[in-house]
C-alpha positions as MATLAB code, in Angstrom:
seq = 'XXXXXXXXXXXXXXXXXXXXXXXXXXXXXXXXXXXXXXXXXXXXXXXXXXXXXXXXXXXXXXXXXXXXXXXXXXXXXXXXXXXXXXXXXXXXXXXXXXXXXXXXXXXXXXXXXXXXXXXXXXXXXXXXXXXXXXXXXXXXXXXXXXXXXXXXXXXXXXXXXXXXXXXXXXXXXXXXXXXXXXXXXXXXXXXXXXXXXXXXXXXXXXXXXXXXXXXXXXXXXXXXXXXXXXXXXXXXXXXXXXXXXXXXXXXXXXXXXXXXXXXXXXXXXXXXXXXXXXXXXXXXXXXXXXXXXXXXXXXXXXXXXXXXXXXX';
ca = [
      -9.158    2.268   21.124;
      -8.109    2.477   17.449;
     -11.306    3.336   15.339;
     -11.461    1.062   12.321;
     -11.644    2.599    8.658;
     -13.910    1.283    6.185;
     -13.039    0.524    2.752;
     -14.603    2.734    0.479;
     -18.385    1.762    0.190;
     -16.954   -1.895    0.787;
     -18.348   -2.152    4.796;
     -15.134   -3.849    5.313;
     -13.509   -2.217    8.010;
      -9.487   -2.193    8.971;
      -7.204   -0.835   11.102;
      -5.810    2.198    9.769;
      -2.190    0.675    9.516;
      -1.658   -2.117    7.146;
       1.441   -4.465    6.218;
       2.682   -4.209    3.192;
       4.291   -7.739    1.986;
       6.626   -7.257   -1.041;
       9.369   -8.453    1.221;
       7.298  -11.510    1.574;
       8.936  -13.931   -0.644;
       9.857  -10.910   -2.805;
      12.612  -12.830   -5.274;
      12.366  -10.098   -7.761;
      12.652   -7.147   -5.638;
      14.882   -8.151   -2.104;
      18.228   -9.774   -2.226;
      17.710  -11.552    0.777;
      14.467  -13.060    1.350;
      14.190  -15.360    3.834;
      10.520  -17.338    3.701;
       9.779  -18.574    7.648;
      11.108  -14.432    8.551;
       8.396  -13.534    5.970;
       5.725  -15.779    7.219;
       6.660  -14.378   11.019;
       6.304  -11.103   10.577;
       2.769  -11.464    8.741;
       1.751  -13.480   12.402;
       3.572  -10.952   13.785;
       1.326   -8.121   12.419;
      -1.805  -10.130   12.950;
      -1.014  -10.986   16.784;
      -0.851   -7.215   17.451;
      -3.546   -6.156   15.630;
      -3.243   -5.286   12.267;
      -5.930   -6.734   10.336;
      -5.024   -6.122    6.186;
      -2.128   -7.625    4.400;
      -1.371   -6.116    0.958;
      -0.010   -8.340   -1.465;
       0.356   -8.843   -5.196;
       1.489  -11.214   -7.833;
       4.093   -9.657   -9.000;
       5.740   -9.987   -5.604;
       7.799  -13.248   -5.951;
       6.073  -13.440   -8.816;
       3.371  -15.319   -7.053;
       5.656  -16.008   -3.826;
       4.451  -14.102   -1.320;
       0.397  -14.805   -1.784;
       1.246  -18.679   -1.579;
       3.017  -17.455    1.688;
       0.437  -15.529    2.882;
      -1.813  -18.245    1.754;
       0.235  -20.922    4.497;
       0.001  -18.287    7.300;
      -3.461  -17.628    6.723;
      -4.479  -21.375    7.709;
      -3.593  -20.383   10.974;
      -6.059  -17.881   11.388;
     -10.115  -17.445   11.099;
     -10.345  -16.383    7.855;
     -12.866  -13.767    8.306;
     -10.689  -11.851   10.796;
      -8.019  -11.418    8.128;
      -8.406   -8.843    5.343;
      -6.431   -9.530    2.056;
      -5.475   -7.509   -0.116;
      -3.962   -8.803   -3.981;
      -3.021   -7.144   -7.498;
      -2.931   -8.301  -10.911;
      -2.245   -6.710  -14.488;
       1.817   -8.233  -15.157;
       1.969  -10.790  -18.172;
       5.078  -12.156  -18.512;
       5.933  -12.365  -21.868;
       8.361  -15.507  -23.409;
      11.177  -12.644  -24.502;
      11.351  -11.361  -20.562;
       9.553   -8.706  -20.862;
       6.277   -7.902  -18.708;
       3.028   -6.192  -20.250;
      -0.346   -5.038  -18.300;
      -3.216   -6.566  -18.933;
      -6.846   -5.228  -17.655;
      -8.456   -6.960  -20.169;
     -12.268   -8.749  -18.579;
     -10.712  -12.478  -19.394;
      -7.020  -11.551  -17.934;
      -8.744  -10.047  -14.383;
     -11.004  -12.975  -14.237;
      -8.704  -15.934  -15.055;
      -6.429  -13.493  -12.195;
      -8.785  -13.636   -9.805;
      -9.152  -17.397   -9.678;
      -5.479  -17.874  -10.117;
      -4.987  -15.816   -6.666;
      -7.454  -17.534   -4.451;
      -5.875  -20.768   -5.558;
      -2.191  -19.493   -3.902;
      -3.839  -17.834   -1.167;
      -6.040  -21.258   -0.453;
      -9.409  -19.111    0.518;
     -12.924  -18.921   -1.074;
     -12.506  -14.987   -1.273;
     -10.233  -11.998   -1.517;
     -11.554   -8.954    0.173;
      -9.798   -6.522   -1.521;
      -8.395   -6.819   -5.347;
      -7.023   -4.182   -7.180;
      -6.423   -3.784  -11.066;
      -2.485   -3.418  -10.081;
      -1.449   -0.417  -13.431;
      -2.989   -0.149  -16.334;
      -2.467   -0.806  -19.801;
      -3.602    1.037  -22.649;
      -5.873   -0.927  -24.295;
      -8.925   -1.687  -22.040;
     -11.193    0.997  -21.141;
     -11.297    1.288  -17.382;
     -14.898    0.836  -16.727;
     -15.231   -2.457  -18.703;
     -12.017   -3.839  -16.424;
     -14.252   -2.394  -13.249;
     -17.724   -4.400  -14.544;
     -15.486   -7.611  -15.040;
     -14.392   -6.859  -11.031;
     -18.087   -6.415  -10.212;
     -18.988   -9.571  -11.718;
     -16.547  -11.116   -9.483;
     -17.578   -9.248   -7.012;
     -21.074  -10.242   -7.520;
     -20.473  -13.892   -7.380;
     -18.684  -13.564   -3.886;
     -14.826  -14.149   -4.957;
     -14.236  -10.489   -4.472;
     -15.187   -8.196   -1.861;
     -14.166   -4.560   -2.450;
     -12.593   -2.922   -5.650;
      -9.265   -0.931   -6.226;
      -6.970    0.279   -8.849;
      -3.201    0.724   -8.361;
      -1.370    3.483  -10.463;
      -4.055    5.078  -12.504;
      -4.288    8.911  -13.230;
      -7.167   10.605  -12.114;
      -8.579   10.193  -15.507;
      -8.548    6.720  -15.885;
     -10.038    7.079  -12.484;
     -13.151    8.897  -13.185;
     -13.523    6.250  -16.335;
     -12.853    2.973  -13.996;
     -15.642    4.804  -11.340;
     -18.319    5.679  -13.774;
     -20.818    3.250  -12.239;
     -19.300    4.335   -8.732;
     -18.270    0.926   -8.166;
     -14.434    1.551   -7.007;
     -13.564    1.495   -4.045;
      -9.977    1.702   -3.233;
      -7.249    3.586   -5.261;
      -3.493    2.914   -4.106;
      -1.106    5.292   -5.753;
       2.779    6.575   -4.686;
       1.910    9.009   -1.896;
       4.572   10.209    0.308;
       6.347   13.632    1.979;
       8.926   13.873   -0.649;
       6.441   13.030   -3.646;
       3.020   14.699   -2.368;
       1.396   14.754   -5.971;
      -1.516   13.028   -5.605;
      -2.799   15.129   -3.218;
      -3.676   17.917   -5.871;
      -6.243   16.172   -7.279;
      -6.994   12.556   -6.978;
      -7.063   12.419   -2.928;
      -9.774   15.088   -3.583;
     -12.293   13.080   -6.421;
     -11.240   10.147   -4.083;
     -12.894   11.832   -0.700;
     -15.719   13.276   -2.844;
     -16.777    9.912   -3.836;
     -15.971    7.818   -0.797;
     -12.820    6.295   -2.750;
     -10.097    5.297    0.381;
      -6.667    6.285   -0.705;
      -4.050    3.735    0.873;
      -0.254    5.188   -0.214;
       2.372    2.980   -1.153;
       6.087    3.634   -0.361;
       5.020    6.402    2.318;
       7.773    6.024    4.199;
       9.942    6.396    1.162;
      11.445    2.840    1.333;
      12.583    3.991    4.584;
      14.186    6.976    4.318;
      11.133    9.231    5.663;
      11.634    7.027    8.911;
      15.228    8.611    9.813;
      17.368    5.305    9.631;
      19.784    6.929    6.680;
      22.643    9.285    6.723;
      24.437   10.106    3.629;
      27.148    7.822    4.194;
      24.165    4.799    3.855;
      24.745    3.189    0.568;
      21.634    1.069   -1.256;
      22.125   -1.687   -3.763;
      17.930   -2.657   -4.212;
      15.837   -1.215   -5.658;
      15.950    1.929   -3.122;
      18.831    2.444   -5.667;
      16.868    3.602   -8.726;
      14.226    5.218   -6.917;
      14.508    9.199   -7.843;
      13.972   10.407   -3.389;
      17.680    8.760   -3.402;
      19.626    9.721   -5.971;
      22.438   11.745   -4.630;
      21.683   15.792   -4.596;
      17.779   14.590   -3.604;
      19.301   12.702   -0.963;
      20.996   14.790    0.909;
      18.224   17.474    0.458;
      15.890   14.780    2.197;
      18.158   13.992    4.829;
      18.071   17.452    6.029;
      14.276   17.694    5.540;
      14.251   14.388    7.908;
      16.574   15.951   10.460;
      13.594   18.840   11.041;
      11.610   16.224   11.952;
      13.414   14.464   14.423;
      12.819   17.471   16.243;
       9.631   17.623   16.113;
       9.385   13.974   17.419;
      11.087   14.509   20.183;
       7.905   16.560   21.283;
       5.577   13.866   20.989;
       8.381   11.653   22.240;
       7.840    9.236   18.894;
       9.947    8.137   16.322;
      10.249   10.024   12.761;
       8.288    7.463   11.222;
       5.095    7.394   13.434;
       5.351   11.456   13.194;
       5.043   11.041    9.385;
       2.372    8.670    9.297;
       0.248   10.430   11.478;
       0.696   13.261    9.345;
      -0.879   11.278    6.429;
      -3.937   10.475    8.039;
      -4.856   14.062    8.396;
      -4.985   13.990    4.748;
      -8.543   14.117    2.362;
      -9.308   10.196    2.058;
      -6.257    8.895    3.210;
      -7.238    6.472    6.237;
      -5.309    3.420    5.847;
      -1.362    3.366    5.165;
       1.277   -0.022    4.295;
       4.408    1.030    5.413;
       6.772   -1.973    4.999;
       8.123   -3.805    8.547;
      10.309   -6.881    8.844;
      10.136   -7.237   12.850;
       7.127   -7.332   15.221;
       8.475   -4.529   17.472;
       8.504   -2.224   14.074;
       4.955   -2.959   12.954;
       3.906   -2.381   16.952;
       5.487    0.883   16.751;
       4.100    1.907   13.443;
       0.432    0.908   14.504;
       0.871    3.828   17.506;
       0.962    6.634   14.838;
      -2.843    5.630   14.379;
      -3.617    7.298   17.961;
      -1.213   10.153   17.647;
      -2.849   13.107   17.060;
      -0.307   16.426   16.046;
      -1.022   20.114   16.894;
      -2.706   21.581   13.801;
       0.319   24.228   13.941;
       2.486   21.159   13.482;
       0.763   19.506   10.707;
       1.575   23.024    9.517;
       5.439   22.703   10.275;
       5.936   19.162    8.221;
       3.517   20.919    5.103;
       5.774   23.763    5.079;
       8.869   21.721    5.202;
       7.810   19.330    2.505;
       6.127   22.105    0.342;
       8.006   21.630   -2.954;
       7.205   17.884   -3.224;
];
């Protein structure tokens, strides 16, 4: 059986793979969102198992936690963990600002459990910073919250390891999410280690590259969202991932896995990394990404993928 991973100091414990739900009535960021295929594959990933849905505002905006929110009548509350960030102001002119300011997380807070219709979120995250507040006075707002019982468990989303160590200073964090994957492996230089030295889970976002660490591309594949400006596939980085990719569909065939479930086993062999979102639109993908939790790779080939992904 699976062995659950707490949350930082939280006591909330999850299944180390997690489903990430941008796609979830993500108008901003997915041509072709379809709301009931959303809401299925979030039953979906609860029916099998998975037990923490990561969400956010800015997904929609504001879309997919009011879908979440619908799905999660269906279920007892207390065996579903949610996950939400907030720091995006819209501004009248179009363009978006962070805010981490005590009033803005606050007035966030209750604006979230009102689309996801619960008493609670488990796990909310200051989602990037801006460059106003300092971190530690956005953290006390979050432990006031915290304190009254509308939050469980604290996290930050895109900070340095600086503004780290200043949003941790009473050691009150307890998640950090931060771009982690094979082909962009530089958090684990120094912020995976603070993070394991002061019980600080590290959850990765885009670890499976937006897909293309899973081996479903070939460089004839062409991408028009917003795989399109992300710097993994732009064309001489593509096809130098592609071939990286190709080693490991070699090595899967050993473990007689997919590419994907090779990767994310890799990751959880990494200093506080026990819980990963990969994306999945279809029940049989988020079934087959839940396996890499009980594969366990050959320390020689934990060595192999290192090696090949060694300049990342």
């Amino acid at each position: 059986m699976t062995q659950l991973a707490e949350l930082g100091k939280s006591g909330i414990k999850v299944h180390p793979i997690a489903l990430g739900t941008n796609f979830v009535g993500g108008y901003n960021l997915y041509g072709d969102v379809d709301e009931e295929e959303g809401k299925q594959t979030v039953r979906d990933a609860l029916d099998s198992g998975v037990n923490l849905l990561d969400t956010a505002y800015i997904y929609g905006p504001k879309r997919s936690e009011e879908l979440i929110g619908q799905v999660l009548k269906e279920y007892k509350r207390e065996d579903v963990v949610i996950a939400t960030k907030a720091a995006h102001i819209e501004l009248d002119n179009g363009d978006t600002v962070m805010d981490n300011s005590p009033e803005f997380l606050s007035q966030a807070v209750e604006d979230a459990l009102q689309r996801l219709q619960t008493d609670y979120i488990d796990l909310f995250y200051i989602h990037f910073p801006d460059e106003e507040t300092p971190k530690d006075e956005a953290v006390a707002a979050l432990y006031k919250l915290k304190e009254q019982g509308k939050i469980k468990a604290i996290g930050v989303s895109n900070f340095s390891l600086e503004q780290l160590k200043e949003a941790n200073k009473e050691n009150h964090v307890d998640v950090i999410q931060n771009q982690y994957n094979l082909l962009n492996r530089e958090a684990e230089k120094e912020i995976m280690e603070y993070a394991k030295e002061n019980n600080i889970t590290f959850i990765p976002f885009f670890p499976l590259a937006a897909g293309l660490l899973a081996g479903k591309y070939d460089e004839n594949t062409k991408f028009e969202d917003l795989r399109s400006n992300l710097p993994f596939y732009q064309e001489d980085q593509f096809k130098d991932n592609l071939q990286k990719v190709d080693k490991l569909k070699e090595l899967a065939k050993k473990y007689d896995e997919d590419v994907a479930q090779i990767v994310l086993a890799f990751y959880l062999t990494r200093p506080s990394l026990d819980v990963i979102i990969p994306g999945a639109k279809k029940g049989e993908q988020i079934k087959a990404n839940m396996r890499a939790a009980d594969i366990e790779l050959d320390p020689e080939d934990v060595e192999y993928i290192d090696e090949i992904f060694k300049d990342n």
